[in-house]
PAZAPA-4460 file (N, C-alpha, C; in steps of 0.05 Angstrom, whole numbers, plus 32768, in hexadecimal, padded with zeros to 4 digits):
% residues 92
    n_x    n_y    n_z   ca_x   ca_y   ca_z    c_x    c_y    c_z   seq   type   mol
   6BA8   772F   8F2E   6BC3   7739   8F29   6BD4   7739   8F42     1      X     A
   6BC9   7739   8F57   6BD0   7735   8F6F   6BED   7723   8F72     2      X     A
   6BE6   7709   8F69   6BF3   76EF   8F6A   6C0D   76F3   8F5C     3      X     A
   6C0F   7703   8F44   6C20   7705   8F2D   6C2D   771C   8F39     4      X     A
   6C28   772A   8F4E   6C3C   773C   8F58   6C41   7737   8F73     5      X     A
   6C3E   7716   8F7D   6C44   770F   8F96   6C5C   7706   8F89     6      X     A
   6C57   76FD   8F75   6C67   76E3   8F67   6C82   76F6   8F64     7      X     A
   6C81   770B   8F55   6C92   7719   8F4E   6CAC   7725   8F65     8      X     A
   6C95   772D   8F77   6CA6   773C   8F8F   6CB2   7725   8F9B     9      X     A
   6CB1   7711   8F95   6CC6   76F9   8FA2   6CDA   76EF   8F98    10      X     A
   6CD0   76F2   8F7A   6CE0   76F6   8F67   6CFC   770C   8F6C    11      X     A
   6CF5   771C   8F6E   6D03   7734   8F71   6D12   7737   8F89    12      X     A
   6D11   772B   8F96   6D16   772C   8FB8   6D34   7718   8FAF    13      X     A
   6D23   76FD   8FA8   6D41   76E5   8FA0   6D50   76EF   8F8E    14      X     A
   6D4F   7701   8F76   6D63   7716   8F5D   6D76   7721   8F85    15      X     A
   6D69   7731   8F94   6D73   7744   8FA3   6D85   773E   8FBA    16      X     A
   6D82   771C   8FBD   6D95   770E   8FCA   6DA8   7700   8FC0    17      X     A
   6D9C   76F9   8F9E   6DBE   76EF   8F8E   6DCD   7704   8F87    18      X     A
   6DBE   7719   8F82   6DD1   7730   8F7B   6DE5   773C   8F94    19      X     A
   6DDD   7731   8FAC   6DEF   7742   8FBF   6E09   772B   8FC5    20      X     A
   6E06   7716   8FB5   6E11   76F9   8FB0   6E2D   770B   8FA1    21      X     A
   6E43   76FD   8FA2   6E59   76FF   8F88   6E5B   76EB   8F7D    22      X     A
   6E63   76E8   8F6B   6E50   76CE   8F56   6E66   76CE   8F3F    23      X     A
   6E73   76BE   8F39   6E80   76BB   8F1E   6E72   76C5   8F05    24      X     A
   6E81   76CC   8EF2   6E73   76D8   8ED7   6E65   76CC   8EC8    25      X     A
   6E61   76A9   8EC5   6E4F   769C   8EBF   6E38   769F   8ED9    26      X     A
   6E39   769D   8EE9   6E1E   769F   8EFD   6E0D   76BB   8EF6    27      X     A
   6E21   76D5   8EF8   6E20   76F6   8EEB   6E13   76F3   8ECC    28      X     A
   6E18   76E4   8EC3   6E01   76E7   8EA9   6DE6   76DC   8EAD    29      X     A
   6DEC   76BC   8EBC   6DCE   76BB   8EBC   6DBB   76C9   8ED5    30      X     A
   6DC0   76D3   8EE1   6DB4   76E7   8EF9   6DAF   76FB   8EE4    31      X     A
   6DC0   770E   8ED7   6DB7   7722   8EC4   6D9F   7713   8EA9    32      X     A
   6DA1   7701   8EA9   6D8E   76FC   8E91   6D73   76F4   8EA4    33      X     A
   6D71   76EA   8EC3   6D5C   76E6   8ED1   6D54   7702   8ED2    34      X     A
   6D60   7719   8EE2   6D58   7732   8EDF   6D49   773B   8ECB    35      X     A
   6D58   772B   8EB7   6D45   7742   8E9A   6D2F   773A   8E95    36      X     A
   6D2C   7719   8E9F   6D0C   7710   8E9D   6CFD   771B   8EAA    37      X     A
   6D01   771E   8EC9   6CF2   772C   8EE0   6CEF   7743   8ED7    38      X     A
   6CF7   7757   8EC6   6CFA   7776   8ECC   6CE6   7772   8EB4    39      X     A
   6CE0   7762   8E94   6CCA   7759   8E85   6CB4   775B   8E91    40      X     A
   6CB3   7748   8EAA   6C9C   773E   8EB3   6C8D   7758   8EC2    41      X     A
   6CA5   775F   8ED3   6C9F   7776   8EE9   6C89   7795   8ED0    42      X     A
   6C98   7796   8EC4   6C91   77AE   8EA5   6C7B   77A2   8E9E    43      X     A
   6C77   7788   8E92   6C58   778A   8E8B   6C44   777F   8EA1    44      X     A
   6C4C   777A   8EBA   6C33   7785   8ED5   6C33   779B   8ECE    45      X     A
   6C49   77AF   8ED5   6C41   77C9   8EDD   6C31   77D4   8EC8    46      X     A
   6C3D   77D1   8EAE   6C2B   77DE   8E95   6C0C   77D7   8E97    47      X     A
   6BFB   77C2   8E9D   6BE6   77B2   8E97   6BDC   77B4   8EB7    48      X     A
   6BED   77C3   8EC7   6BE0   77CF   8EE3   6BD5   77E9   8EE0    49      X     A
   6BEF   77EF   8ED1   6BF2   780F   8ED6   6BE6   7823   8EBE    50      X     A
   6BEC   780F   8EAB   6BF1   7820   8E86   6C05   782F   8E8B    51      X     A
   6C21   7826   8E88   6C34   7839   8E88   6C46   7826   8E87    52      X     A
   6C67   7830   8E7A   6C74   781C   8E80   6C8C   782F   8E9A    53      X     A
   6C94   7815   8EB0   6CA2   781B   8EC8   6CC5   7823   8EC3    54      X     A
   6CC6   783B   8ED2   6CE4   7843   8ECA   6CFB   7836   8EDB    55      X     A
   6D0D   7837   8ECC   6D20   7824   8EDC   6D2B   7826   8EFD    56      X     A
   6D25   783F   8F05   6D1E   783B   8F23   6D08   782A   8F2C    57      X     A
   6CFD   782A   8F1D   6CE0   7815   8F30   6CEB   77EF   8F26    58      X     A
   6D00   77EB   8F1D   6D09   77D6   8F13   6D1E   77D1   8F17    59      X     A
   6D28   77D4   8F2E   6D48   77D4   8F41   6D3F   77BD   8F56    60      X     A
   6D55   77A7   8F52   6D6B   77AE   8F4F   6D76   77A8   8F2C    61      X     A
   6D80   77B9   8F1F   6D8A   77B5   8F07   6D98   77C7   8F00    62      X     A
   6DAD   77C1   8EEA   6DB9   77D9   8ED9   6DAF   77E1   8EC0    63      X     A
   6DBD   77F6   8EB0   6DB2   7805   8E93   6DAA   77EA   8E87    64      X     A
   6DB5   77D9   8E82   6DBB   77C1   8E6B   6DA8   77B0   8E71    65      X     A
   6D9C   77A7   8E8E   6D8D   7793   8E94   6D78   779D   8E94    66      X     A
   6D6D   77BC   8E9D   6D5A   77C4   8E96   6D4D   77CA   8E71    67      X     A
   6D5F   77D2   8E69   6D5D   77D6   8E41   6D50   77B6   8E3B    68      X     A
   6D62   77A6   8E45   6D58   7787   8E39   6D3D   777F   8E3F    69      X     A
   6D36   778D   8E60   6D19   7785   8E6A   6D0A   7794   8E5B    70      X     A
   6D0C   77A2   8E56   6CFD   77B8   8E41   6CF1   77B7   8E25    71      X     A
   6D13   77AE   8E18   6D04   779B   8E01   6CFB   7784   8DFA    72      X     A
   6CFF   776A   8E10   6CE8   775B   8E14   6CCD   7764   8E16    73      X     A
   6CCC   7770   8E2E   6CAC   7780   8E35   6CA2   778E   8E1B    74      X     A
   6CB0   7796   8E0A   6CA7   779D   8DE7   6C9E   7786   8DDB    75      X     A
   6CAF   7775   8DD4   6CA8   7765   8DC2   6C95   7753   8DCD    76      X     A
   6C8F   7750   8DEA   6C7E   773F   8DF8   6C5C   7752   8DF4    77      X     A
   6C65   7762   8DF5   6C4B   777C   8DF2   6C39   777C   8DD7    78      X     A
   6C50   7775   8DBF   6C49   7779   8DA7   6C3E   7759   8D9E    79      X     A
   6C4A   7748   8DAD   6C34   7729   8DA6   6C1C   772D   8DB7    80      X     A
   6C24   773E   8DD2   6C01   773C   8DE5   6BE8   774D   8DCD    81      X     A
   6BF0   7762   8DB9   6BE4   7774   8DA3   6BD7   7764   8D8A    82      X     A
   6BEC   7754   8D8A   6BE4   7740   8D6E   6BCE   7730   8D71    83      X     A
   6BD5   7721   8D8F   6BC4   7715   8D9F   6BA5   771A   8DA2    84      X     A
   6BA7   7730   8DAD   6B8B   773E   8DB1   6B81   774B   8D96    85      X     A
   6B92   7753   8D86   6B80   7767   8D68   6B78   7740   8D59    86      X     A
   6B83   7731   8D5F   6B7E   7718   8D4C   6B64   7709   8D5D    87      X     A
   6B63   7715   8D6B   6B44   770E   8D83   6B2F   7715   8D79    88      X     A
   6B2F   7736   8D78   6B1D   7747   8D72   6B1A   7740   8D50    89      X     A
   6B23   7739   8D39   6B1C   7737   8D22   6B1F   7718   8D1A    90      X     A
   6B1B   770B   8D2C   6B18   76EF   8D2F   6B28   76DD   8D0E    91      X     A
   6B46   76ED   8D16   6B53   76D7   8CFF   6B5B   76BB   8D09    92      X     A
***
């Protein structure tokens, strides 16, 4: 897991230098839709580190909206990792 949170924190570092960027409103959407992937990814490390899911302080730099979105990805990504594994265990 090591690797997947090297990966991330570099991840996170480049979000922390476009965001200090001013950026036209087409550049501002896709930086906010990169965020919302990273803040997915960041949520299910932490969850599958931690068992817990991470509050939006531990997922800055972001706002209300980019964090909600990372959130419900990290749901619906959570609920195929469930299907995944219960369809393991009863070998459909």
């Amino acid at each position: 897991m090591n690797n997947v949170k090297d990966l991330i924190d570099e991840s996170v570092k480049v979000l922390e230098d476009l965001h200090s960027e001013t950026l036209d409103d087409d550049h501002n959407g896709r930086l906010a839709t990169c965020k919302e992937r990273i803040i997915e990814l960041r949520l299910l490390h932490h969850f599958f580190t931690c068992g817990k899911l991470a509050n939006k302080q531990a997922m800055q730099p972001c706002n209300d909206e980019e964090y909600l979105a990372g959130v419900l990805d990290f749901a619906q990504e959570l609920s195929r990792y469930s299907i995944i594994k219960a369809s393991e265990v009863f070998n459909y």
